[in-house]
N, CA, C and O atoms as a Maestro MAE file, in Angstrom:
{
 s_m_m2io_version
 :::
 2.0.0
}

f_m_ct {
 s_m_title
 :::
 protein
 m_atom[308] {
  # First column is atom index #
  i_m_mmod_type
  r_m_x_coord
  r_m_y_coord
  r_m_z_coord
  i_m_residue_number
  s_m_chain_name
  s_m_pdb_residue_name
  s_m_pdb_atom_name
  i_m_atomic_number
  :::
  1 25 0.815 -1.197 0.000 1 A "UNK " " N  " 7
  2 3 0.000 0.000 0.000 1 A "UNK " " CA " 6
  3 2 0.859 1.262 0.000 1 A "UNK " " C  " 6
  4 15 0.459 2.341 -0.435 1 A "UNK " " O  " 8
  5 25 2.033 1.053 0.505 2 A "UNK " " N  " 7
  6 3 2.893 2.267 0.813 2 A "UNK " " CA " 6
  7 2 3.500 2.623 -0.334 2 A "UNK " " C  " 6
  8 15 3.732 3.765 -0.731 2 A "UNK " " O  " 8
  9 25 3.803 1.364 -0.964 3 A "UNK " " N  " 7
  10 3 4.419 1.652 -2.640 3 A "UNK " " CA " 6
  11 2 3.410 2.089 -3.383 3 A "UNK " " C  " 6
  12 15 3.959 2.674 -4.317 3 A "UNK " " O  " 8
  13 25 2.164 2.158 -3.535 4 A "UNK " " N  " 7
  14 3 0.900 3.077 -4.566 4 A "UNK " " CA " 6
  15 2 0.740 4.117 -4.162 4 A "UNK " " C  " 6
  16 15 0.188 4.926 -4.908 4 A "UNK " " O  " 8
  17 25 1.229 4.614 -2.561 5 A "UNK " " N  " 7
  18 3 0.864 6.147 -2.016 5 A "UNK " " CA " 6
  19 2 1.966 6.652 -2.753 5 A "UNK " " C  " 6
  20 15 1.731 7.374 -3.722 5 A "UNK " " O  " 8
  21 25 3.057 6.397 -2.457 6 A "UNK " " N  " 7
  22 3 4.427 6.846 -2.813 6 A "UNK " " CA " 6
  23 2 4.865 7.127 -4.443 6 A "UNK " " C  " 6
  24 15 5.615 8.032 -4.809 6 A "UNK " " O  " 8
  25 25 4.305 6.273 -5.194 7 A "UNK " " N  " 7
  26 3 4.271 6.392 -6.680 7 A "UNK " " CA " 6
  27 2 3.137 7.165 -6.866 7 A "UNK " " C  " 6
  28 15 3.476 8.167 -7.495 7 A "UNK " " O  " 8
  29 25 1.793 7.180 -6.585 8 A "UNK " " N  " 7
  30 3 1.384 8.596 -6.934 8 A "UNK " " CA " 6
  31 2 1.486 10.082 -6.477 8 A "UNK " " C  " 6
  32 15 1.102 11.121 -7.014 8 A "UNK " " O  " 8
  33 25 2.364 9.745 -4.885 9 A "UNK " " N  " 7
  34 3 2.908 11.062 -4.855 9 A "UNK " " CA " 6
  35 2 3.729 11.799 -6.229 9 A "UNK " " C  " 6
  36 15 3.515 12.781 -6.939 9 A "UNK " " O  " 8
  37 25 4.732 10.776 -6.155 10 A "UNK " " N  " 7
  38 3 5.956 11.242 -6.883 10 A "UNK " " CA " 6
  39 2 5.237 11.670 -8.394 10 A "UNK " " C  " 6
  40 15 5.483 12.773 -8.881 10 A "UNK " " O  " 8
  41 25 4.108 10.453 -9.252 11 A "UNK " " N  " 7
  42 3 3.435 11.550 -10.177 11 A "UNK " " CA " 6
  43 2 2.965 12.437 -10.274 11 A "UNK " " C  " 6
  44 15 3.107 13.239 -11.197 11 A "UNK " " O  " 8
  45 25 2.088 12.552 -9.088 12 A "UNK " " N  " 7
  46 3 0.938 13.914 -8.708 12 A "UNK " " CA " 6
  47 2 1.849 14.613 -7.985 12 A "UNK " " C  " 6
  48 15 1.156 15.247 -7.190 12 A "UNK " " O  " 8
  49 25 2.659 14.801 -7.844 13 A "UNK " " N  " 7
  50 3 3.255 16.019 -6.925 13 A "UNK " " CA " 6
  51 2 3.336 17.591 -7.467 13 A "UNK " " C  " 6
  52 15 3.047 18.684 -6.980 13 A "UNK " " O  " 8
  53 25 3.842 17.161 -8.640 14 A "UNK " " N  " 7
  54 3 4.806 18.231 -9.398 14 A "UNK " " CA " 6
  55 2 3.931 18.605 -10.815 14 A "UNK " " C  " 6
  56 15 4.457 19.040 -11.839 14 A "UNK " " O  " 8
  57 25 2.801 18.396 -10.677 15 A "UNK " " N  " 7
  58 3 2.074 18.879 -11.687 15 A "UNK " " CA " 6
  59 2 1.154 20.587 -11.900 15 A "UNK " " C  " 6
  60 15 0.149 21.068 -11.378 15 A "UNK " " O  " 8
  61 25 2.098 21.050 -12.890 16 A "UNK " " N  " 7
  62 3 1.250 22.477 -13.028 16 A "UNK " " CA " 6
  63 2 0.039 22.744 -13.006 16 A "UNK " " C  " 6
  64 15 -0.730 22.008 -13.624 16 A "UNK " " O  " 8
  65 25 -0.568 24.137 -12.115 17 A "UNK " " N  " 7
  66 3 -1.866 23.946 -12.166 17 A "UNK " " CA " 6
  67 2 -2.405 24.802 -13.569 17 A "UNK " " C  " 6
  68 15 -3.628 24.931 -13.631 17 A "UNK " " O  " 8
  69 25 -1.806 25.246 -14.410 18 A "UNK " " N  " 7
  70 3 -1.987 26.051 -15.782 18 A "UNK " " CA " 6
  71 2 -1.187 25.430 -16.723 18 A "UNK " " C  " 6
  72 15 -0.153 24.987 -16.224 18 A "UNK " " O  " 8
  73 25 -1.298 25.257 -17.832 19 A "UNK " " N  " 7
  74 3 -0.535 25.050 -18.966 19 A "UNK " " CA " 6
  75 2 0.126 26.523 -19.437 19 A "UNK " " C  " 6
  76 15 -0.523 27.278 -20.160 19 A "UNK " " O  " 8
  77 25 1.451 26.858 -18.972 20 A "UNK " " N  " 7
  78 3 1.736 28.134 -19.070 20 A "UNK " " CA " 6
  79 2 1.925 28.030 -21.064 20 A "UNK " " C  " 6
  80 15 2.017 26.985 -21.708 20 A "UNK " " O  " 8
  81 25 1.932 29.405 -21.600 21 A "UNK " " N  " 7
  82 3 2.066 29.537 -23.457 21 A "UNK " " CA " 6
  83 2 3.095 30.907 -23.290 21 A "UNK " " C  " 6
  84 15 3.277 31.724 -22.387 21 A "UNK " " O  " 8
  85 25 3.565 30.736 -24.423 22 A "UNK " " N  " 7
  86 3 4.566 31.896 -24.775 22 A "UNK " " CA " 6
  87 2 4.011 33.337 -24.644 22 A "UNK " " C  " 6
  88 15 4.801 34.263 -24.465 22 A "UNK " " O  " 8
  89 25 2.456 33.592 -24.740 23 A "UNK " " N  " 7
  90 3 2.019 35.191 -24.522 23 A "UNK " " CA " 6
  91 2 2.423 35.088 -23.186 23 A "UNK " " C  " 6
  92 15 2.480 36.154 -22.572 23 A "UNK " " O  " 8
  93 25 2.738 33.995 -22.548 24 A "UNK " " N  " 7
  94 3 2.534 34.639 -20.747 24 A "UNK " " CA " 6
  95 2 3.957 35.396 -20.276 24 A "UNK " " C  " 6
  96 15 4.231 35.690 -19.112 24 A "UNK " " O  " 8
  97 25 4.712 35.617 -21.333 25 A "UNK " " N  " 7
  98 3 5.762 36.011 -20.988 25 A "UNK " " CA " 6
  99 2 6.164 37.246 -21.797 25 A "UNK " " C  " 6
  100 15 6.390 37.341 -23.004 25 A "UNK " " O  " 8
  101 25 6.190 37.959 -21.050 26 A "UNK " " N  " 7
  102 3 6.693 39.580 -21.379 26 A "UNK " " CA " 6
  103 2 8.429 39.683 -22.010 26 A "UNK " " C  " 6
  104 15 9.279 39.584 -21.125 26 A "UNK " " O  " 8
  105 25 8.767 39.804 -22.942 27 A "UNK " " N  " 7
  106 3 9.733 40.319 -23.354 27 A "UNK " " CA " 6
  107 2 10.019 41.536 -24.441 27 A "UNK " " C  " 6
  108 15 9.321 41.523 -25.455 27 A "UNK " " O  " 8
  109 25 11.026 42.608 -24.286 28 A "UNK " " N  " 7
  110 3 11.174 43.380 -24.892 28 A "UNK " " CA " 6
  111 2 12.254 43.179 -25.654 28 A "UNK " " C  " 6
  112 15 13.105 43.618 -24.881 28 A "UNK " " O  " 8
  113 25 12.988 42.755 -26.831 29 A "UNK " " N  " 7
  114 3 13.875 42.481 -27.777 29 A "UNK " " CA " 6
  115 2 14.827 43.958 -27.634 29 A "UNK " " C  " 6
  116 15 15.999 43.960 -28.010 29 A "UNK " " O  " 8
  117 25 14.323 44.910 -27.183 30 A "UNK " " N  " 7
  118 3 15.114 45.981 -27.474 30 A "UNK " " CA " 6
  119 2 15.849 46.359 -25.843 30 A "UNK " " C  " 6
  120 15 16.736 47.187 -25.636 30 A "UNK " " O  " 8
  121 25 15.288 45.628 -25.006 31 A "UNK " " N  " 7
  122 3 15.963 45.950 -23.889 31 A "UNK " " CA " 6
  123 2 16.829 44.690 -23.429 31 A "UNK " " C  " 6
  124 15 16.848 44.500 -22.213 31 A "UNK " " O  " 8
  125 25 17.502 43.860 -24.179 32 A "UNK " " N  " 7
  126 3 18.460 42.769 -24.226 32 A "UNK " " CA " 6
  127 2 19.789 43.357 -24.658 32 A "UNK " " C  " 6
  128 15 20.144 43.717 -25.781 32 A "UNK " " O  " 8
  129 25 20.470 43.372 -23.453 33 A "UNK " " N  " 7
  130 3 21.997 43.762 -24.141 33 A "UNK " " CA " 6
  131 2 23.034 42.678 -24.391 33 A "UNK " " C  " 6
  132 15 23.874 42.244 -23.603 33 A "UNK " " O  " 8
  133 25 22.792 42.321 -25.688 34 A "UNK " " N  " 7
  134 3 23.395 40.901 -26.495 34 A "UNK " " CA " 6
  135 2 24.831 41.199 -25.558 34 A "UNK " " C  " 6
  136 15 25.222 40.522 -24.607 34 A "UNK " " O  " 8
  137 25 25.443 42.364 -26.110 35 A "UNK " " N  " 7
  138 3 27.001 42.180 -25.925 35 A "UNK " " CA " 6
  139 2 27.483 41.676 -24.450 35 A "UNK " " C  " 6
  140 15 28.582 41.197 -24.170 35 A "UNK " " O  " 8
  141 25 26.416 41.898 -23.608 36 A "UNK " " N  " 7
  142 3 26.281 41.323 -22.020 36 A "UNK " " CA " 6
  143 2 26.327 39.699 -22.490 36 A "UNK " " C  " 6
  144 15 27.405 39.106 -22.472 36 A "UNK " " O  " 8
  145 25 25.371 39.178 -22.814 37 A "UNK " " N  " 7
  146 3 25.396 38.345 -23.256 37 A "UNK " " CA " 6
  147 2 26.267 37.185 -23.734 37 A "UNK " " C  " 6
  148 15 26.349 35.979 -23.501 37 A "UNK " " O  " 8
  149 25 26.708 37.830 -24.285 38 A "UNK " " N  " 7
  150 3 28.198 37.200 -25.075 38 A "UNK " " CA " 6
  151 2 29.126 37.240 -24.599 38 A "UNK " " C  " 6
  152 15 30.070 36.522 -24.930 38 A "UNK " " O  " 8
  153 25 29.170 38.223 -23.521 39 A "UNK " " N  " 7
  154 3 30.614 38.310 -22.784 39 A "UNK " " CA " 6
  155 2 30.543 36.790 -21.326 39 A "UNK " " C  " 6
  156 15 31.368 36.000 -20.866 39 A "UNK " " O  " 8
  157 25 29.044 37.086 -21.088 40 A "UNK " " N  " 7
  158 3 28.718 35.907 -20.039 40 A "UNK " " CA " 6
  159 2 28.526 34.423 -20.550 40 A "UNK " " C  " 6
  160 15 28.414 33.364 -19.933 40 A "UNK " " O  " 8
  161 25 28.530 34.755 -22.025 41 A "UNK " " N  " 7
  162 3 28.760 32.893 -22.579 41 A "UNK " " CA " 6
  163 2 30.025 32.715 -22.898 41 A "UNK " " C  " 6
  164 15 30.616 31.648 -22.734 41 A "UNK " " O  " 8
  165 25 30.568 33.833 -23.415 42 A "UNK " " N  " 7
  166 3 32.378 33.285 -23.703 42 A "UNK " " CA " 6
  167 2 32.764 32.802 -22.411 42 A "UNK " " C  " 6
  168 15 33.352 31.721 -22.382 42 A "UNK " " O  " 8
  169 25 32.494 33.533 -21.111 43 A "UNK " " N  " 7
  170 3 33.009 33.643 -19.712 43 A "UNK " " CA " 6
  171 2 32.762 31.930 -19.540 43 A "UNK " " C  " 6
  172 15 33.677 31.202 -19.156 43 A "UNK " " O  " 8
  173 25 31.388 31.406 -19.881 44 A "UNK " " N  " 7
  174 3 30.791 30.208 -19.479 44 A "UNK " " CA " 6
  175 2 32.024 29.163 -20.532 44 A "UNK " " C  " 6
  176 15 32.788 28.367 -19.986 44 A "UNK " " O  " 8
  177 25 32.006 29.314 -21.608 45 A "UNK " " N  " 7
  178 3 32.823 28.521 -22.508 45 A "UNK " " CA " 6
  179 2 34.691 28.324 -21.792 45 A "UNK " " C  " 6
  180 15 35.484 27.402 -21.601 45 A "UNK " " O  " 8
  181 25 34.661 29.372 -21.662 46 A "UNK " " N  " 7
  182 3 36.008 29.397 -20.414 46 A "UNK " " CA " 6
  183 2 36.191 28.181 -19.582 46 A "UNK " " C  " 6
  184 15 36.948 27.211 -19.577 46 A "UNK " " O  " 8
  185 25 34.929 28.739 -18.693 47 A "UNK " " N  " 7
  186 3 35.356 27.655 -17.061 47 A "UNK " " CA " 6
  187 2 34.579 26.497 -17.849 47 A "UNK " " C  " 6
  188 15 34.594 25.539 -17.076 47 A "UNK " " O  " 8
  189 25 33.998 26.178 -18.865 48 A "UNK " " N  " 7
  190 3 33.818 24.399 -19.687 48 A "UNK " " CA " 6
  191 2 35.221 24.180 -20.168 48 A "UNK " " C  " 6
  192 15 35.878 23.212 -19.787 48 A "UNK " " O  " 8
  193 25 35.542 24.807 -20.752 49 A "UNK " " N  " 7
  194 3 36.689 24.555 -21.456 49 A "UNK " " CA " 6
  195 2 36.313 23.930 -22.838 49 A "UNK " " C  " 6
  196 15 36.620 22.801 -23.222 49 A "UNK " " O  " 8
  197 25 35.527 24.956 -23.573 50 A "UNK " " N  " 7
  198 3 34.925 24.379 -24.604 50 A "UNK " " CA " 6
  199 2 35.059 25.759 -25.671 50 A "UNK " " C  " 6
  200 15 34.504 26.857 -25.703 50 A "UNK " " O  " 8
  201 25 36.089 25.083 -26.502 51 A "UNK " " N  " 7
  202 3 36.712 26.088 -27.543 51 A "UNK " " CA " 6
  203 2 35.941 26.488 -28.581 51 A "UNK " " C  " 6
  204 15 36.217 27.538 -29.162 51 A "UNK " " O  " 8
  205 25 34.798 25.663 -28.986 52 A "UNK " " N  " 7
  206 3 33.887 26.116 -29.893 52 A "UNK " " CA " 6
  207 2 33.230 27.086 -29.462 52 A "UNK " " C  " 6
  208 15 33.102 28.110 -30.134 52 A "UNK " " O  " 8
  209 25 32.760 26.956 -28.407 53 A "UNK " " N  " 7
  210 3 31.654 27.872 -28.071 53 A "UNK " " CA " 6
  211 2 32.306 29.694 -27.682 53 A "UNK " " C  " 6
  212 15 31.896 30.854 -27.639 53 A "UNK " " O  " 8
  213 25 33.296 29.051 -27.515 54 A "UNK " " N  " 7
  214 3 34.523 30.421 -27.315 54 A "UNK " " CA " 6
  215 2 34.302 31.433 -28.411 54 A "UNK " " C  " 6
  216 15 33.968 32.612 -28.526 54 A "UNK " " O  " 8
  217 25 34.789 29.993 -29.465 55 A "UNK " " N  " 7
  218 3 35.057 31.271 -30.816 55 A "UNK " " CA " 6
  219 2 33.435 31.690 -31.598 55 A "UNK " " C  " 6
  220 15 33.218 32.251 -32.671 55 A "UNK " " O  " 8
  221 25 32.806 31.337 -30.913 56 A "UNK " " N  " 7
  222 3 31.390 31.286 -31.542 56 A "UNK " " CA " 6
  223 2 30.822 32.969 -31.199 56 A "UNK " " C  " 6
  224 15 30.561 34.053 -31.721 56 A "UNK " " O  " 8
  225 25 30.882 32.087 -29.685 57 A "UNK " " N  " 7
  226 3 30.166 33.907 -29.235 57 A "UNK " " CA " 6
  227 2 31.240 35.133 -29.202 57 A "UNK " " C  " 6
  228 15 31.008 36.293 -28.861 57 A "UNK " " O  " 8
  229 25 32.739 34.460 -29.740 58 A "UNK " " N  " 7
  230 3 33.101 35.740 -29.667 58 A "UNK " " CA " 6
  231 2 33.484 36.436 -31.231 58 A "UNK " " C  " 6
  232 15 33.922 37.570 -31.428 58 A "UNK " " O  " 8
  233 25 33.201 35.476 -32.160 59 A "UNK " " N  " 7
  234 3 32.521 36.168 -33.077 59 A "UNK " " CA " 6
  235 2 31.454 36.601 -33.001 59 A "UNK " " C  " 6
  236 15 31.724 37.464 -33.837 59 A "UNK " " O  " 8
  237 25 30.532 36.793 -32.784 60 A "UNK " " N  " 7
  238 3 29.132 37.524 -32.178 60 A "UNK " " CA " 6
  239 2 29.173 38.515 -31.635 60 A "UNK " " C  " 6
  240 15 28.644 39.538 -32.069 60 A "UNK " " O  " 8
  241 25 29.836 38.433 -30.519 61 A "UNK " " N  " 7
  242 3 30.362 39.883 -30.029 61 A "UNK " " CA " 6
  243 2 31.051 40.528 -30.684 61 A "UNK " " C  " 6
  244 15 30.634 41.679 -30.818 61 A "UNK " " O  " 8
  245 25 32.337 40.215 -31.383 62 A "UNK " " N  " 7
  246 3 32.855 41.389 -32.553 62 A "UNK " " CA " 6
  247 2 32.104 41.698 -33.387 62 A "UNK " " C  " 6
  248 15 32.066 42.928 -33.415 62 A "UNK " " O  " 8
  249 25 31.085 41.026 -34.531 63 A "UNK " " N  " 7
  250 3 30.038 41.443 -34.930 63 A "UNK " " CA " 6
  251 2 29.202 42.599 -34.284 63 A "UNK " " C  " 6
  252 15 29.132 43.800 -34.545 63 A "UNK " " O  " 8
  253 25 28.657 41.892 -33.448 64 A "UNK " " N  " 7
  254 3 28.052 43.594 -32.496 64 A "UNK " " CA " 6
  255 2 28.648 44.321 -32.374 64 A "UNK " " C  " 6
  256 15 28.188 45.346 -32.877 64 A "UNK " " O  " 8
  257 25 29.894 44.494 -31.770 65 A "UNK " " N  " 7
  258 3 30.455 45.319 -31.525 65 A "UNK " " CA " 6
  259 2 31.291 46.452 -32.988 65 A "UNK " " C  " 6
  260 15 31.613 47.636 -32.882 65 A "UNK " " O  " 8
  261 25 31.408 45.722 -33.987 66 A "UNK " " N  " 7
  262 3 31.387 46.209 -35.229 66 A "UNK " " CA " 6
  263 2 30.454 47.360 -35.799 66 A "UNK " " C  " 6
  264 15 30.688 48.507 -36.181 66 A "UNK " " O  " 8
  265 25 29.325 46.609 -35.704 67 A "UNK " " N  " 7
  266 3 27.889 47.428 -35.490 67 A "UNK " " CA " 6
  267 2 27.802 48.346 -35.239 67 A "UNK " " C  " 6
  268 15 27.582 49.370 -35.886 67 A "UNK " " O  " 8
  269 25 28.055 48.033 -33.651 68 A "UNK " " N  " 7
  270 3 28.130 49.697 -32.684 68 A "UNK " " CA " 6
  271 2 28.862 50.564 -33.327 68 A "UNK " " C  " 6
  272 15 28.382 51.695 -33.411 68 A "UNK " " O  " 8
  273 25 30.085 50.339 -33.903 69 A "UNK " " N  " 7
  274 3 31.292 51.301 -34.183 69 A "UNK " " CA " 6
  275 2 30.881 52.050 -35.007 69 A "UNK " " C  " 6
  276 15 31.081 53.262 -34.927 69 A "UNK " " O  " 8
  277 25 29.981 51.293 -36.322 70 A "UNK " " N  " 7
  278 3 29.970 51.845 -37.244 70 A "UNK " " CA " 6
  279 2 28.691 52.676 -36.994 70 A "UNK " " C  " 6
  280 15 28.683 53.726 -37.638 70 A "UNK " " O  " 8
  281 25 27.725 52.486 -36.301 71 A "UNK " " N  " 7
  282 3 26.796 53.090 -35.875 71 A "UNK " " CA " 6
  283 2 26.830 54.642 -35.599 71 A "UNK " " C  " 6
  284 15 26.359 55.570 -36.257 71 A "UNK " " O  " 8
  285 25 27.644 54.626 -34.236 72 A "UNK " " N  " 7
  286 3 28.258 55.635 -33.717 72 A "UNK " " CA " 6
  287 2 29.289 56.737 -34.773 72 A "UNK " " C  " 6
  288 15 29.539 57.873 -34.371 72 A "UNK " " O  " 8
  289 25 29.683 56.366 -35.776 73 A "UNK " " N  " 7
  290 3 30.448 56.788 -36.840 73 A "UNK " " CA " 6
  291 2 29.725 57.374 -37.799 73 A "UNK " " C  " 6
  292 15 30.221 58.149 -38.617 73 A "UNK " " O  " 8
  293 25 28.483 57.044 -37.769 74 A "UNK " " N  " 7
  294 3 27.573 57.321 -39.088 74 A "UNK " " CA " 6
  295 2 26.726 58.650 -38.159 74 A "UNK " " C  " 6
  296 15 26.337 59.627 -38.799 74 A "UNK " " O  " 8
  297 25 26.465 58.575 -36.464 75 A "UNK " " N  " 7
  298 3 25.870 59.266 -35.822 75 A "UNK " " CA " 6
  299 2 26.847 60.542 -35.546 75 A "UNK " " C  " 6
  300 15 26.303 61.516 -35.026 75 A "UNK " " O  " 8
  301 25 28.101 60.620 -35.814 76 A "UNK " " N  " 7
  302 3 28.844 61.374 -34.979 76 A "UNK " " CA " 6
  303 2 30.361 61.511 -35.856 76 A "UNK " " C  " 6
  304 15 31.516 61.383 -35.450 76 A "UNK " " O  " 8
  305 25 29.792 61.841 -37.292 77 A "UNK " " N  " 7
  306 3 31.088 62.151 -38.521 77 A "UNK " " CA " 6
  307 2 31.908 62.907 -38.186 77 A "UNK " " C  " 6
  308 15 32.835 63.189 -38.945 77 A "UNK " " O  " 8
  :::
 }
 m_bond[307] {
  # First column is bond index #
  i_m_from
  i_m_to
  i_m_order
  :::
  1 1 2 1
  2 2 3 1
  3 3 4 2
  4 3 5 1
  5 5 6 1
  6 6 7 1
  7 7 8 2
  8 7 9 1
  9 9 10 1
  10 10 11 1
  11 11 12 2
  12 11 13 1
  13 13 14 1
  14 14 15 1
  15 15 16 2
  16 15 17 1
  17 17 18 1
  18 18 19 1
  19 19 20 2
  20 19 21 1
  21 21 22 1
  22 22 23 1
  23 23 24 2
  24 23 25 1
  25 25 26 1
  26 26 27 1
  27 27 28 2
  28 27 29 1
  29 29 30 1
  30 30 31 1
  31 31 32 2
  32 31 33 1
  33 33 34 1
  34 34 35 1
  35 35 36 2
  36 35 37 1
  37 37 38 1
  38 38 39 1
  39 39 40 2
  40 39 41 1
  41 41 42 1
  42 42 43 1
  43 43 44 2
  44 43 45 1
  45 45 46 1
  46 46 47 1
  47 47 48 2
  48 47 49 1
  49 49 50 1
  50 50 51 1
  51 51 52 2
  52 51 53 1
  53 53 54 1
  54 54 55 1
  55 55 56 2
  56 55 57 1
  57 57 58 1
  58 58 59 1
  59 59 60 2
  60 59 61 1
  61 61 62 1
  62 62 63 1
  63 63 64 2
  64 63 65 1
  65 65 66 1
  66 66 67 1
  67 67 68 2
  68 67 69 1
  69 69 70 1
  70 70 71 1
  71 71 72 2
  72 71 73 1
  73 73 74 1
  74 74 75 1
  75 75 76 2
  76 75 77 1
  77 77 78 1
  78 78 79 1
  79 79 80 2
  80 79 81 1
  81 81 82 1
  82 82 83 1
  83 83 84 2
  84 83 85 1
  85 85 86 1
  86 86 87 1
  87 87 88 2
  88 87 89 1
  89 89 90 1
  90 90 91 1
  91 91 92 2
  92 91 93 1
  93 93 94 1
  94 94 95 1
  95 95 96 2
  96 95 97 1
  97 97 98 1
  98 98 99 1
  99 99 100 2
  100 99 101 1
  101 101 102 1
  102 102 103 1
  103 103 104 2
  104 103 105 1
  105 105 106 1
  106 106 107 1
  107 107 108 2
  108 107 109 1
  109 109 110 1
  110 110 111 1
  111 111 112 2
  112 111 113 1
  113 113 114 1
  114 114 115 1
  115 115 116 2
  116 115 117 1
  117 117 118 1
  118 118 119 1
  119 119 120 2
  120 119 121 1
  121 121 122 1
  122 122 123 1
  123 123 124 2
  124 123 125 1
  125 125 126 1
  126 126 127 1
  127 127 128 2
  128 127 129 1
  129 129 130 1
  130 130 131 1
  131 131 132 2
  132 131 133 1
  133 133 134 1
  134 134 135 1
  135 135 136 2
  136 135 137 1
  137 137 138 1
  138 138 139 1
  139 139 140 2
  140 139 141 1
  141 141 142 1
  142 142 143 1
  143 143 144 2
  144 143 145 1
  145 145 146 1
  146 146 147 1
  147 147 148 2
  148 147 149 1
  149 149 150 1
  150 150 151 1
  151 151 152 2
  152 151 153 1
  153 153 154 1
  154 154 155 1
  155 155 156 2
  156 155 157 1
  157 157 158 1
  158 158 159 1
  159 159 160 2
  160 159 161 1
  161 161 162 1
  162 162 163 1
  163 163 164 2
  164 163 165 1
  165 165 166 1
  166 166 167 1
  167 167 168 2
  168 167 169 1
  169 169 170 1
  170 170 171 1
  171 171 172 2
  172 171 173 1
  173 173 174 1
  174 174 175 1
  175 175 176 2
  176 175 177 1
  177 177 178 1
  178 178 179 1
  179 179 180 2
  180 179 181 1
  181 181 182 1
  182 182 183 1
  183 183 184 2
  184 183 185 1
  185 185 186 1
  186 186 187 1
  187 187 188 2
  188 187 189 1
  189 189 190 1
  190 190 191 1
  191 191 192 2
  192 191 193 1
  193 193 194 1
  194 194 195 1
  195 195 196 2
  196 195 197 1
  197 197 198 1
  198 198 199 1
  199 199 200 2
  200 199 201 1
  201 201 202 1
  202 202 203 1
  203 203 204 2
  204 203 205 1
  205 205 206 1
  206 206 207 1
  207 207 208 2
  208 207 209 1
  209 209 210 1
  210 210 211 1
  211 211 212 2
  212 211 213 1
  213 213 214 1
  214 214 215 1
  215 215 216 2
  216 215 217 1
  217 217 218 1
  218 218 219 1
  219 219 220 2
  220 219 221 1
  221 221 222 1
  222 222 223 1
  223 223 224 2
  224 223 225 1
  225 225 226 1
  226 226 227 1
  227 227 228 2
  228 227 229 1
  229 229 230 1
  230 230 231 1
  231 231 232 2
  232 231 233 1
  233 233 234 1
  234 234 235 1
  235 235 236 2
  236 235 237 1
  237 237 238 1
  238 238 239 1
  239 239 240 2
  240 239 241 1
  241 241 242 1
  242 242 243 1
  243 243 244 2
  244 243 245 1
  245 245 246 1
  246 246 247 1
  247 247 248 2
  248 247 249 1
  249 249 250 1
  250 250 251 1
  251 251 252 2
  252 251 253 1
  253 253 254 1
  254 254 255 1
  255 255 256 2
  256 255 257 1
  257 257 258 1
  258 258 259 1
  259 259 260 2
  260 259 261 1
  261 261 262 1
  262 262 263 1
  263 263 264 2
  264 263 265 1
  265 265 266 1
  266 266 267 1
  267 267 268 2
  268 267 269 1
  269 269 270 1
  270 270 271 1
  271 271 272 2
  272 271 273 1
  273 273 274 1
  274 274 275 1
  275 275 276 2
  276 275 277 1
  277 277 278 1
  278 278 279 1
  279 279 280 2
  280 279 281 1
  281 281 282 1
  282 282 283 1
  283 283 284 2
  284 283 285 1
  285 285 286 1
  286 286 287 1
  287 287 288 2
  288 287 289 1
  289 289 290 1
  290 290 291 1
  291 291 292 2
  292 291 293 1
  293 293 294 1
  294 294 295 1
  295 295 296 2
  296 295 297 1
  297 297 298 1
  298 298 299 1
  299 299 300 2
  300 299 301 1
  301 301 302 1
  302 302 303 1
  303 303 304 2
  304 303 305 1
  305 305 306 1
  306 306 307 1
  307 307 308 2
  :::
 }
}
Protein backbone atom coordinates (compact mmCIF):
# COMPACT_ATOMS: atom_id res chain seq x y z
CA UNK A 1 0.00 0.00 0.00
CA UNK A 2 2.89 2.27 0.81
CA UNK A 3 4.42 1.65 -2.64
CA UNK A 4 0.90 3.08 -4.57
CA UNK A 5 0.86 6.15 -2.02
CA UNK A 6 4.43 6.85 -2.81
CA UNK A 7 4.27 6.39 -6.68
CA UNK A 8 1.38 8.60 -6.93
CA UNK A 9 2.91 11.06 -4.86
CA UNK A 10 5.96 11.24 -6.88
CA UNK A 11 3.44 11.55 -10.18
CA UNK A 12 0.94 13.91 -8.71
CA UNK A 13 3.26 16.02 -6.92
CA UNK A 14 4.81 18.23 -9.40
CA UNK A 15 2.07 18.88 -11.69
CA UNK A 16 1.25 22.48 -13.03
CA UNK A 17 -1.87 23.95 -12.17
CA UNK A 18 -1.99 26.05 -15.78
CA UNK A 19 -0.54 25.05 -18.97
CA UNK A 20 1.74 28.13 -19.07
CA UNK A 21 2.07 29.54 -23.46
CA UNK A 22 4.57 31.90 -24.78
CA UNK A 23 2.02 35.19 -24.52
CA UNK A 24 2.53 34.64 -20.75
CA UNK A 25 5.76 36.01 -20.99
CA UNK A 26 6.69 39.58 -21.38
CA UNK A 27 9.73 40.32 -23.35
CA UNK A 28 11.17 43.38 -24.89
CA UNK A 29 13.87 42.48 -27.78
CA UNK A 30 15.11 45.98 -27.47
CA UNK A 31 15.96 45.95 -23.89
CA UNK A 32 18.46 42.77 -24.23
CA UNK A 33 22.00 43.76 -24.14
CA UNK A 34 23.40 40.90 -26.50
CA UNK A 35 27.00 42.18 -25.92
CA UNK A 36 26.28 41.32 -22.02
CA UNK A 37 25.40 38.35 -23.26
CA UNK A 38 28.20 37.20 -25.07
CA UNK A 39 30.61 38.31 -22.78
CA UNK A 40 28.72 35.91 -20.04
CA UNK A 41 28.76 32.89 -22.58
CA UNK A 42 32.38 33.28 -23.70
CA UNK A 43 33.01 33.64 -19.71
CA UNK A 44 30.79 30.21 -19.48
CA UNK A 45 32.82 28.52 -22.51
CA UNK A 46 36.01 29.40 -20.41
CA UNK A 47 35.36 27.65 -17.06
CA UNK A 48 33.82 24.40 -19.69
CA UNK A 49 36.69 24.56 -21.46
CA UNK A 50 34.93 24.38 -24.60
CA UNK A 51 36.71 26.09 -27.54
CA UNK A 52 33.89 26.12 -29.89
CA UNK A 53 31.65 27.87 -28.07
CA UNK A 54 34.52 30.42 -27.32
CA UNK A 55 35.06 31.27 -30.82
CA UNK A 56 31.39 31.29 -31.54
CA UNK A 57 30.17 33.91 -29.24
CA UNK A 58 33.10 35.74 -29.67
CA UNK A 59 32.52 36.17 -33.08
CA UNK A 60 29.13 37.52 -32.18
CA UNK A 61 30.36 39.88 -30.03
CA UNK A 62 32.86 41.39 -32.55
CA UNK A 63 30.04 41.44 -34.93
CA UNK A 64 28.05 43.59 -32.50
CA UNK A 65 30.45 45.32 -31.53
CA UNK A 66 31.39 46.21 -35.23
CA UNK A 67 27.89 47.43 -35.49
CA UNK A 68 28.13 49.70 -32.68
CA UNK A 69 31.29 51.30 -34.18
CA UNK A 70 29.97 51.85 -37.24
CA UNK A 71 26.80 53.09 -35.87
CA UNK A 72 28.26 55.63 -33.72
CA UNK A 73 30.45 56.79 -36.84
CA UNK A 74 27.57 57.32 -39.09
CA UNK A 75 25.87 59.27 -35.82
CA UNK A 76 28.84 61.37 -34.98
CA UNK A 77 31.09 62.15 -38.52
Amino acid sequence: MLKYFLLLFLLGGCVPKHNPQPIDTKFDENKRDWAEVYKLEMKAAVENEDEGAYHFFFQEYMKLRIEQYKASKQNNP
